[in-house]
MINU-160273 format. One line per field, with one value per atom (N, C-alpha, C, O, CB): residue number from 1; residue in one letter; atom name; x, y negated, z negated. Coordinates in pm, 1 decimal, m for minus. Last residue first. Glycine has a CB too. Layout:
% MINU-160273
nr = (NUM ...)
rest = (A ...)
atom = (CA ...)
c1 = (X ...)
c2 = (Y ...)
c3 = (Z ...)
***
This chain:
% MINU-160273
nr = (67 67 67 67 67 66 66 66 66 66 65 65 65 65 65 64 64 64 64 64 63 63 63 63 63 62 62 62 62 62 61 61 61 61 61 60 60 60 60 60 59 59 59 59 59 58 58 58 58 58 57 57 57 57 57 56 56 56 56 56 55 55 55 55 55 54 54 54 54 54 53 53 53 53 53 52 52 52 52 52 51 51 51 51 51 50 50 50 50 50 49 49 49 49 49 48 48 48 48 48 47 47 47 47 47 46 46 46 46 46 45 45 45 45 45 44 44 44 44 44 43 43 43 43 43 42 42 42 42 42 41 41 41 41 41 40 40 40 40 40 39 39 39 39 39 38 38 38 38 38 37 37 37 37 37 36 36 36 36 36 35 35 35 35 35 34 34 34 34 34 33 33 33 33 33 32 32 32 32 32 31 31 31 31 31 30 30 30 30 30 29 29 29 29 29 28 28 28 28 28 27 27 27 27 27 26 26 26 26 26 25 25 25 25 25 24 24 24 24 24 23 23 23 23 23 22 22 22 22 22 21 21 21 21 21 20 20 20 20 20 19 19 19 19 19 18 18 18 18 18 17 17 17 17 17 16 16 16 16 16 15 15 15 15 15 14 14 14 14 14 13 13 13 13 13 12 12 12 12 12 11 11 11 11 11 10 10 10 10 10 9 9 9 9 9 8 8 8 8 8 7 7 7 7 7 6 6 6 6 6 5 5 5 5 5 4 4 4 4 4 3 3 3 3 3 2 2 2 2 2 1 1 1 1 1)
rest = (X X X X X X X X X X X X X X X X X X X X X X X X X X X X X X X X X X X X X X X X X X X X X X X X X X X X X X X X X X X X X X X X X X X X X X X X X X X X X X X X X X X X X X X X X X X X X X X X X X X X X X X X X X X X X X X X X X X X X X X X X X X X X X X X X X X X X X X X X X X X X X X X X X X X X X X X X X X X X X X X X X X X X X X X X X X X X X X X X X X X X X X X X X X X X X X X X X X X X X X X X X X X X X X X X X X X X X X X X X X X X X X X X X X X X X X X X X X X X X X X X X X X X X X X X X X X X X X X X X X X X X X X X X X X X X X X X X X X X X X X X X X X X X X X X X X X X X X X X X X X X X X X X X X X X X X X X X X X X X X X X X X X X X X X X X X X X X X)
atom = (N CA C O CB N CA C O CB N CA C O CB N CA C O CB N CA C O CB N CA C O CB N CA C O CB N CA C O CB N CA C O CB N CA C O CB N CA C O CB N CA C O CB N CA C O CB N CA C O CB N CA C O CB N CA C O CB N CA C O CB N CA C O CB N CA C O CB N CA C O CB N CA C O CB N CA C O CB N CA C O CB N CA C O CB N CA C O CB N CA C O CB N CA C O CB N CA C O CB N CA C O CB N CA C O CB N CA C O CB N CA C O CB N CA C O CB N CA C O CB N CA C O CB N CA C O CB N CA C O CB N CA C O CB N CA C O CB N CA C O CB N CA C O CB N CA C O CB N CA C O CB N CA C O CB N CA C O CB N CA C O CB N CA C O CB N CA C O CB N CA C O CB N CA C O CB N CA C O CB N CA C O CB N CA C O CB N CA C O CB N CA C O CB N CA C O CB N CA C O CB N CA C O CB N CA C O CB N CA C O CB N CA C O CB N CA C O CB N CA C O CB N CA C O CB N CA C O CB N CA C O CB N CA C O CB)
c1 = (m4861.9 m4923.1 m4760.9 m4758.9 m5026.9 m4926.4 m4809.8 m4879.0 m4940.4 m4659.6 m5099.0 m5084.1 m4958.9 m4893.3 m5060.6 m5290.4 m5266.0 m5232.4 m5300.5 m5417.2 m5229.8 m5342.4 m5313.0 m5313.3 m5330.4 m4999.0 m5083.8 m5246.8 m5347.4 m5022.2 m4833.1 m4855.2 m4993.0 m5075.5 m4754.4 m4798.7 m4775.0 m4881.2 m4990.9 m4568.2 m4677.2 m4803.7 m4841.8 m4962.6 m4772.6 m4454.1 m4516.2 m4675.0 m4770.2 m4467.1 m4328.9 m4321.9 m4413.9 m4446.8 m4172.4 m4299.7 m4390.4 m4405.7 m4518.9 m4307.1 m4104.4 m4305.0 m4376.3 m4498.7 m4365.9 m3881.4 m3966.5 m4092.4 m4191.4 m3902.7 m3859.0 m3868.1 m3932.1 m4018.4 m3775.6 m3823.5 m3914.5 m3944.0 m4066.0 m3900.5 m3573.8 m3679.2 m3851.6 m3963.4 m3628.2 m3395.1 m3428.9 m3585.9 m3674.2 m3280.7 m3399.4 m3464.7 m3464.2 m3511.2 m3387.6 m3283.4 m3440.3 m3494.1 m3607.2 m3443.4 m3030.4 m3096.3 m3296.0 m3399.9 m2993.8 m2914.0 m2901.0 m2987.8 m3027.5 m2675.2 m2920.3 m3015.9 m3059.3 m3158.7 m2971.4 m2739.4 m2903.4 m3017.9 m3136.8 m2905.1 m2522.9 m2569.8 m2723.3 m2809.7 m2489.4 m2510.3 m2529.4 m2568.6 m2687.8 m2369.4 m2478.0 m2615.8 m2589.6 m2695.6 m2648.2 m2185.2 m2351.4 m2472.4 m2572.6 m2379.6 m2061.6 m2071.9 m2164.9 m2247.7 m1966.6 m2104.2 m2181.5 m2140.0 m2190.5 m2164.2 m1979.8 m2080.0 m2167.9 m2280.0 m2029.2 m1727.5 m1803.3 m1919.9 m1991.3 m1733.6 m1603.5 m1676.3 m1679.4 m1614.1 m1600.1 m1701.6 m1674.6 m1711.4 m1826.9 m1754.0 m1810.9 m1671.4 m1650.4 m1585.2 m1588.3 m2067.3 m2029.1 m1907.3 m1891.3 m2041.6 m2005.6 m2104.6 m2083.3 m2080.2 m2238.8 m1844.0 m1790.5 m1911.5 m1878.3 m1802.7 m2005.6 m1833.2 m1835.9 m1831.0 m1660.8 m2180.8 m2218.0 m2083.0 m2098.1 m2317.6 m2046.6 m2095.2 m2117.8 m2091.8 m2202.0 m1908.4 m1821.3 m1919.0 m1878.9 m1783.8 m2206.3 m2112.5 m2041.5 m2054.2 m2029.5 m2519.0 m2363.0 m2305.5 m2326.9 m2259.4 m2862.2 m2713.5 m2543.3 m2493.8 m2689.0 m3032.3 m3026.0 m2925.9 m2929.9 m3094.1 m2992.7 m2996.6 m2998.8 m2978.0 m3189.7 m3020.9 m3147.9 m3140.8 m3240.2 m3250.3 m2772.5 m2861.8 m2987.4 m3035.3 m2886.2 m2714.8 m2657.9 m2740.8 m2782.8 m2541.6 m2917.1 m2914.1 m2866.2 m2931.4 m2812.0 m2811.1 m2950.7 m2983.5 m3073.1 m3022.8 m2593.2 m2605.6 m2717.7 m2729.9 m2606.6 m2647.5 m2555.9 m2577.7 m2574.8 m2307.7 m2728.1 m2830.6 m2800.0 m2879.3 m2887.2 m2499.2 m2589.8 m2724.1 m2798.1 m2601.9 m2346.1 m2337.6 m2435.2 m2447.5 m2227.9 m2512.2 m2497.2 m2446.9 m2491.0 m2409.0 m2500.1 m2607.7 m2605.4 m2676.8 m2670.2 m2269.7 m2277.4 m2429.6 m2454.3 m2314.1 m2192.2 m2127.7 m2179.6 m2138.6 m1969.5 m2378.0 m2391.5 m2356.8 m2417.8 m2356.3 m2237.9 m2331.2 m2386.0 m2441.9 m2389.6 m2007.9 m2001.0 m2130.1 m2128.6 m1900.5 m2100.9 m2044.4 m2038.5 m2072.4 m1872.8 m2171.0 m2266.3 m2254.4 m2320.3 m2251.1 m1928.0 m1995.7 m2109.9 m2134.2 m2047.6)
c2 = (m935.0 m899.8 m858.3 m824.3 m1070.4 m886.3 m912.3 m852.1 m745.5 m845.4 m834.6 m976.1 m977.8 m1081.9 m1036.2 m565.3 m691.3 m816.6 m908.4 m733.7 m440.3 m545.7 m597.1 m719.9 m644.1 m315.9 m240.7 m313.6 m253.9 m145.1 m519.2 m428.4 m360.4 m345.2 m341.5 m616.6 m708.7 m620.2 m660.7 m697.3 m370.1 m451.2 m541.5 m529.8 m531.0 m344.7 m263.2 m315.4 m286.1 m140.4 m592.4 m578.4 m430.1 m393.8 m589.8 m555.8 m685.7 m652.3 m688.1 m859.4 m383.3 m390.5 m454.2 m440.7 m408.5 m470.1 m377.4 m365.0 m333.5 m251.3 m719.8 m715.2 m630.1 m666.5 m714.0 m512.5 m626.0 m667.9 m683.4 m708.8 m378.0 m304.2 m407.4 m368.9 m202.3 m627.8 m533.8 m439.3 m433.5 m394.3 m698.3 m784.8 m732.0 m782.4 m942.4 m451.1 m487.1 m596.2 m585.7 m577.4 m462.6 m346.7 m397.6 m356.0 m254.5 m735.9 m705.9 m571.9 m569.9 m646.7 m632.9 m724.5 m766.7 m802.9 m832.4 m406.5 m396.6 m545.4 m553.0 m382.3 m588.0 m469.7 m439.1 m441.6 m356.8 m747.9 m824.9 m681.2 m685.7 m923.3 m562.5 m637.3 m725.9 m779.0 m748.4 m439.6 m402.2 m471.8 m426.9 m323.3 m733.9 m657.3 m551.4 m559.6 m620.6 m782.5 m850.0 m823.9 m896.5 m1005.7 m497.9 m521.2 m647.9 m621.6 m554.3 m613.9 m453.9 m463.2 m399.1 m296.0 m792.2 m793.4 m670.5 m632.5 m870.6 m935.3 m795.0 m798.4 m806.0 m668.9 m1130.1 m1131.9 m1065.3 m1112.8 m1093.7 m1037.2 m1184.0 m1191.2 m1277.5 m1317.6 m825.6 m833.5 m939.1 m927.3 m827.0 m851.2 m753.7 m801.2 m803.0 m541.7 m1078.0 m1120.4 m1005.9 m1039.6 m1109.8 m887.8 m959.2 m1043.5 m1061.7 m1014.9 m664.9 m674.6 m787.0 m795.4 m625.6 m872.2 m791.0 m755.5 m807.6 m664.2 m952.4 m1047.1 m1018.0 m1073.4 m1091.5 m677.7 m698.5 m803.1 m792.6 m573.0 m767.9 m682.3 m776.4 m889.0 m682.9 m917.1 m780.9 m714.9 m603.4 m782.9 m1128.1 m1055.6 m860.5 m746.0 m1123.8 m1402.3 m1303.8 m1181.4 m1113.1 m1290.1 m1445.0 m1478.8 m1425.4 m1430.1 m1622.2 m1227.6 m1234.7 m1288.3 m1234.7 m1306.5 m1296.2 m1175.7 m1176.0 m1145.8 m1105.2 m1575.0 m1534.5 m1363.6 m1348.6 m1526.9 m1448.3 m1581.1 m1551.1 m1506.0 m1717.0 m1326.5 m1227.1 m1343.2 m1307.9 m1210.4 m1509.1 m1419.8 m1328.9 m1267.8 m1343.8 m1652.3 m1668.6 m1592.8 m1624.3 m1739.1 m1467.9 m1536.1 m1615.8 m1640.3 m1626.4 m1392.0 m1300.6 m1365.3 m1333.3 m1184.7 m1654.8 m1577.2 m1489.2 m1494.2 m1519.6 m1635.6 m1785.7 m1707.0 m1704.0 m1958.0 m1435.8 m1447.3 m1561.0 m1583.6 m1465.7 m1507.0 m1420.0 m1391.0 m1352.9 m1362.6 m1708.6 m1735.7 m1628.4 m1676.3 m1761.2 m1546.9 m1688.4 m1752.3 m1854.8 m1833.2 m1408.4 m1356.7 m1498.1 m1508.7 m1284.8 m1604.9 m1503.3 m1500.9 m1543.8 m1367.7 m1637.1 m1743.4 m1688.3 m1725.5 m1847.5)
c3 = (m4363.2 m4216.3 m4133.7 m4015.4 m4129.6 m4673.2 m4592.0 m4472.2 m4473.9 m4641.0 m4827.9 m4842.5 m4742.5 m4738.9 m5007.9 m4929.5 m4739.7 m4751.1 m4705.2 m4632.5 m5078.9 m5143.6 m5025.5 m5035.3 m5296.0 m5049.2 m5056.9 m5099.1 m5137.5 m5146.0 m4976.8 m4888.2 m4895.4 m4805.3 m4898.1 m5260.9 m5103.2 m5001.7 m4963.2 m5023.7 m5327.2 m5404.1 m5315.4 m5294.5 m5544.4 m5268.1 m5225.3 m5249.6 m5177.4 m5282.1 m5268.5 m5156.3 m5142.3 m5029.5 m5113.6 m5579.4 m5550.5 m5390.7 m5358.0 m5591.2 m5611.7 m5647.4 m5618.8 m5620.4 m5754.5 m5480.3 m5420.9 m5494.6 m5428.6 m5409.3 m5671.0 m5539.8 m5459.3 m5379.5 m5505.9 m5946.7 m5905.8 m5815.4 m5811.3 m5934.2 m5855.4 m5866.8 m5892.0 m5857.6 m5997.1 m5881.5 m5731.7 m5731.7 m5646.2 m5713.9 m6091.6 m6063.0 m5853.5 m5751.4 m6140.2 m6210.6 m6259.3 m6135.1 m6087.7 m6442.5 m6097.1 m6111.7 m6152.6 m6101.3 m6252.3 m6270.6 m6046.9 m6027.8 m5911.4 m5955.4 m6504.4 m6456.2 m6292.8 m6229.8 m6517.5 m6503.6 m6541.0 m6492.0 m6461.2 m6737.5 m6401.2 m6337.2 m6355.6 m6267.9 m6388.2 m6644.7 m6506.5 m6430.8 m6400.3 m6435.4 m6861.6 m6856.3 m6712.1 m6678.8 m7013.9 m6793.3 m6786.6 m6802.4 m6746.9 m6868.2 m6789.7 m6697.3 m6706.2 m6615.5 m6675.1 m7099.0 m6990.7 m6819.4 m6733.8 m7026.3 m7154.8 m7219.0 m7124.1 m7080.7 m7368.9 m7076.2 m7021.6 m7078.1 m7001.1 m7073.0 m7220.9 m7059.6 m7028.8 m6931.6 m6932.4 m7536.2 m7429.3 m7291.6 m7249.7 m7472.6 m7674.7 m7638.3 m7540.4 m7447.4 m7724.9 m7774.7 m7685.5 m7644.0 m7557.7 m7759.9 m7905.7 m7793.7 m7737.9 m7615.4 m7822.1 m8131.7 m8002.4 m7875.1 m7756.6 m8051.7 m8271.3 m8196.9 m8102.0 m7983.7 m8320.3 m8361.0 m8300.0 m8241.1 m8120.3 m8371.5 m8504.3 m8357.2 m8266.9 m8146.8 m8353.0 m8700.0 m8661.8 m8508.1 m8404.0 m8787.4 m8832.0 m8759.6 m8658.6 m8549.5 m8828.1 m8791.6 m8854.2 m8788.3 m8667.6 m8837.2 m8670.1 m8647.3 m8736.6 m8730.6 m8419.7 m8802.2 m8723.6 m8663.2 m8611.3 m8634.6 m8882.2 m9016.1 m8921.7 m8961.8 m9139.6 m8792.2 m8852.8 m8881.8 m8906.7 m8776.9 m8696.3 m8828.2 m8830.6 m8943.9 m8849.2 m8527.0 m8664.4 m8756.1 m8858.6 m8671.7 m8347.1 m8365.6 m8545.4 m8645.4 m8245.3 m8236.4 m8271.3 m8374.3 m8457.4 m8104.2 m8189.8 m8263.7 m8317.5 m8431.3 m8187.8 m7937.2 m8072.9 m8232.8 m8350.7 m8014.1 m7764.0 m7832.2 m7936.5 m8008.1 m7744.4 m7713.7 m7776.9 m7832.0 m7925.1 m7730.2 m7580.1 m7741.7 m7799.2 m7919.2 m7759.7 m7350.9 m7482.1 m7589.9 m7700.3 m7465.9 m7199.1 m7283.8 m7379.6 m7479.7 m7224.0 m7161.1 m7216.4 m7318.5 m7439.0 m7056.1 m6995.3 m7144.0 m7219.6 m7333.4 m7141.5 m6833.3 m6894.8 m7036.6 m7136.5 m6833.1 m6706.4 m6735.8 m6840.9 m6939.6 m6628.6 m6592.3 m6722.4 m6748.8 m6816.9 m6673.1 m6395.8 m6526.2 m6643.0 m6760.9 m6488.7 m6189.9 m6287.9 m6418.0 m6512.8 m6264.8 m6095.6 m6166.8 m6251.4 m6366.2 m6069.0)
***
């Protein structure tokens, strides 16, 4: 269910992208279309929002907000 959320995001941000002129049509269709492309951004994003967890659990820690 992720994944279709994802794809829902990248076309739209390829949308965003085209018309303003920052990237070519032709990409902007490969980027919203491609599931390797929102299969890496679900990875990078399961990847960031881990490495957020542990800062916040070391930051927790290191300011005594976790007993």
């Amino acid at each position: 269910m992720t994944l279709v959320f994802i794809r829902i995001l990248l076309r739209y941000l390829a949308a965003i992208l085209v018309t303003r002129g920052l990237i070519a049509p032709d990409l902007g269709e490969m980027i919203a279309r491609d599931p390797d492309v929102a299969m890496a951004l679900q990875v990078a994003a399961g990847a960031l929002l881990a490495a957020v967890a542990e800062g916040w659990y070391y930051l927790a820690h290191r300011c005594g907000w976790a007993k």
